[in-house]
N, C-alpha and C positions, 0 to 999 in steps of 0.2 A: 961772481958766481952765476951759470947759467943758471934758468929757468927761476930764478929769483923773482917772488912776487913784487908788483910794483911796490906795496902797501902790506904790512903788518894783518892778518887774521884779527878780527875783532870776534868779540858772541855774543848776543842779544838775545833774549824769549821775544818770542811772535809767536801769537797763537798760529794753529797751524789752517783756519779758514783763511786768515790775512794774508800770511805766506804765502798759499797756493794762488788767489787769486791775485795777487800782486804777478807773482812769480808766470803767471798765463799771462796777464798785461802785458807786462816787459816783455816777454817772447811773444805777445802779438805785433810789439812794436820795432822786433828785428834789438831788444836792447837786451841785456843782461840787469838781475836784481840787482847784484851790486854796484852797477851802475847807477840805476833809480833810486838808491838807495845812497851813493854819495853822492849826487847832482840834488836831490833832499835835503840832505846835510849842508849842501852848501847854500841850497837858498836859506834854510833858516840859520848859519851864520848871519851869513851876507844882507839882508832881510830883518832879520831878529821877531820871525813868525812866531805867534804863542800857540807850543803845542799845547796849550790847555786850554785854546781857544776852541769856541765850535766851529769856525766858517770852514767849510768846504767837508765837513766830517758828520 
């Protein structure tokens, strides 16, 4: 099927301060949210980062 996304639609709540400036980061860094947002994911598989940790937050 063309224009077939790589990946399945997910939805999550994110306030919408986080968003925006997440969403400004990523396009300062020439990247897409959804990219920052599965390269994320995959550290904290890969990792097993505690999001209910404080470091970095």
């Amino acid at each position: 099927m063309p224009n077939k996304p790589a990946a399945p639609l997910k939805n999550v709540r994110v306030p919408d301060d986080l968003w925006n400036s997440a969403k400004a980061v990523a396009k300062s860094e020439g990247r897409s949210l959804s990219e920052v947002i599965r390269q994320m994911l995959a550290m904290y598989v890969e990792k097993g980062l505690d999001p209910g940790g404080k470091a970095g937050l």
